[in-house]
Structure formats: structure tokens, C-alpha cells
C-alpha positions, 0 to 999 in steps of 0.5 A, a space after each residue: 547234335 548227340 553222337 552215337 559211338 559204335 565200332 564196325 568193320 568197313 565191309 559192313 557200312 553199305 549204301 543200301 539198308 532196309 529196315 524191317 521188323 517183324 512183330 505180332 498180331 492184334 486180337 482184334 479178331 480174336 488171333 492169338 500172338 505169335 508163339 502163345 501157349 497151345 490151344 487145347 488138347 491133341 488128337 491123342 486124346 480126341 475123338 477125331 475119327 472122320 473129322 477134315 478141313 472140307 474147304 478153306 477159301 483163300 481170297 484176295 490178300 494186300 499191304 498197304 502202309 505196312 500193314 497186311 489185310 485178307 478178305 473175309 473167307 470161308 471155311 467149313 469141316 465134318 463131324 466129329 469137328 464143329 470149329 476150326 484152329 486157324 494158323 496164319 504164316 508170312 514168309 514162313 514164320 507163324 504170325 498168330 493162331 485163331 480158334 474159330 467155333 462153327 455154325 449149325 453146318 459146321 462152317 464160318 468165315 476168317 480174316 487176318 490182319 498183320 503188321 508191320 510188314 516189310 516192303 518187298 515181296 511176301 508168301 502169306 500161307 494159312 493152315 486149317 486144323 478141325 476142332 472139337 469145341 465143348 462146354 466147359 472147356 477152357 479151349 478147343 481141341 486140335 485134330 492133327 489129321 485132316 488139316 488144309 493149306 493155302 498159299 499166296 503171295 502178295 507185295 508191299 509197296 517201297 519207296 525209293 530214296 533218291 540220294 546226289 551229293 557233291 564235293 566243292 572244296 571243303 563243303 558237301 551238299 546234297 540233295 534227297 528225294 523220294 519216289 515210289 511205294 504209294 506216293 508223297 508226300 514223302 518226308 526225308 530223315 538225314 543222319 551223318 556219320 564219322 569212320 576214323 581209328 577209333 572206329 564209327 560215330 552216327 548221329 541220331 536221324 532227324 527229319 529235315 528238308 530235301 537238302 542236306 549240307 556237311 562240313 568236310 573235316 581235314 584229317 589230322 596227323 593223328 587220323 590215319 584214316 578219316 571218312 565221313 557219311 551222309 545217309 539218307 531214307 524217306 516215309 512215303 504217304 503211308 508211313 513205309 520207309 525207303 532203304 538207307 542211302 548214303 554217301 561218303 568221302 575221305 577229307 584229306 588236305 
């Protein structure tokens, strides 16, 4: 079992910890990343006159696993505009952009699809600009007036884990489960950790059973202070995980 070393106050070991992160889009329909270079040229130097966003449907929109998905919407402009620079938002942060170039009656469908996705509630915002496509331009020009938004909000599941230890003597044995997010089979990950003078060491998470059992170390004469810590998370059946739980207590004898 390796040992990872890292110096922390105790204010800042809590029992309940969500991991997230937040990343970038695929192109797999054509969405730009997140904070890639500007498509096309302003309205500076467009013809924008008269050109708007008409419509720009907003439908049913979910995470599932982690990953969010919409329904595949509408949208339509007027002339000048023949397409449409789409802006996708989560909680505020841009999450990619899309150019999408019209049909005969200058509209076209969307959808968007993002992850990960924290488990947790979630505003999901998308922001249409017209644009003006041309032969022989390497993108499509972005008109900054005229522009529709939508909103919505949306959840993702999250599992709970459930954490019970107890103390007999110098043994600590616990028990974990997990309920919640989209069901089981749950899997648990368990790590141990060890506060004395010299600060924190963790141990990496290894997934294991529901059981768990830790020897209490006696404290030294040389350890003023000597605490040691079990946490625990849980995946559910679609691969989101719990906030950490854990359990700790001072071995004195």
C-alpha cells in the first residue's frame, strides 16, 4: 500500500467531498471546444442590417451518467443571415460553440451533448448569433445584434454512500454502501489516511468490498497528535460517483 504525503490544516479534512470537473465538448457535432479561437469576422465588418434570431427552440434537456444530452431543436433567422453561431452554457461557463449554416428557408436543427457533468442541479443556457456564410471564407461571420437565449435547468443523479464504523479496542471495522443516483450495482473505493505533527498521508483509493477494517496505531510519545481516517465513495451503474465520506478517530493508549 503506497503512501502519499501532503501537509493540511485540519479545518480542511471534511467528511463530505464531491468530485467534479469540468472539461470540454466533442466534435462529434460539429461544437467547437470550449475557449477555441473566434469564428469569423464581427459586425463591424458585416452586412447585418435587418438580420435576428426569429426562433430558437428549447426542448427537453438531461445527464444521465455524467453526460448531458438535448433533443434535437430548431432554429431559424432573416436575411441578410443564412446560419447560425451557436453558444452552449452549463452554470454559467461556456462549454463549446457551434456554426451551423441554414437551409433554403434559412433554418436548421441543434443538439448538444457534454460531459462530465457533476451530479447536482444545473442551469444549461444556449445563445444564438445570426450569421452570414460565404464561399470562400474559412468561417462564418458573427452579426452581435439580433441574438436569442434560453434557459433551463436540469439534474444529475447522485449517489449517496453510506459509511458506519466502530471502534473495539484497537480494531476499526466498517461497513459501506451505496444508494441513490441511478442505482446499483454500486462499486466501493476505500482509502485510509494518517494526520500526526508531520502533517497528512493518504493512501491511493482501491476498490474493494463493502467491508472495510483498520488497525488503530497507539500513539507514540513522540506524536503529540495522532488521528487516523477511513474514507469512503461509491460509482453507481452509470459510473457517477458519491461524495467522500469518512471516519476518523484519536488512538491513545
Amino acid at each position: 500500500m503506497s503512501w502519499k504525503k501532503t501537509r493540511l490544516p485540519l479545518c480542511s479534512l471534511v467528511s463530505g467531498l464531491m468530485l467534479a470537473a469540468c472539461g470540454g465538448v466533442t466534435d462529434e457535432t460539429g461544437v467547437e471546444p470550449a475557449g477555441a479561437e473566434a469564428l469569423g469576422t464581427q459586425e463591424s465588418a458585416l452586412d447585418c442590417a435587418g438580420a435576428s434570431v426569429t426562433s430558437l427552440n428549447l426542448g427537453s434537456v438531461g445527464s444521465w451518467g455524467g453526460a448531458l444530452s438535448t433533443s434535437n431543436e430548431t432554429w431559424s433567422v432573416t436575411y441578410p443571415a443564412n446560419g447560425i453561431i451557436l453558444e452552449y452554457y452549463v452554470d454559467g461557463v461556456l462549454r463549446g460553440t457551434q456554426p451551423i449554416q441554414g437551409d433554403a428557408n434559412r433554418s436548421g436543427t441543434w443538439t448538444f451533448n457534454d460531459s462530465p457533468i457533476a451530479c447536482g442541479s444545473h442551469t444549461f443556457q444556449v445563445k444564438g448569433y445570426p450569421a452570414v456564410f460565404e464561399s470562400g471564407t474559412p468561417a462564418p461571420g458573427r452579426c452581435t445584434t439580433g441574438s436569442m437565449t434560453k434557459s433551463t435547468t436540469f439534474s444529475q443523479g447522485c449517489p449517496t454512500a453510506n459509511l458506519l464504523c466502530t471502534q473495539s479496542g484497537t480494531t476499526i471495522s466498517c461497513t459501506g454502501s451505496g444508494s441513490d443516483g441511478v442505482g446499483g450495482p454500486y462499486i466501493s473505493y476505500w482509502r485510509e489516511g494518517v494526520q500526526n505533527d508531520s502533517g497528512m498521508n493518504y493512501t491511493d483509493w482501491e476498490q474493494g468490498s463493502g467491508t472495510y477494517g483498520l488497525f488503530c496505531i497507539p500513539a507514540t510519545t513522540r506524536d503529540d497528535f495522532y488521528r487516523q481516517f477511513i474514507y469512503y465513495k461509491v460509482k453507481d451503474a452509470s459510473g457517477v460517483e458519491s461524495p467522500v465520506r469518512s471516519f476518523s478517530r484519536v488512538c491513545r493508549y
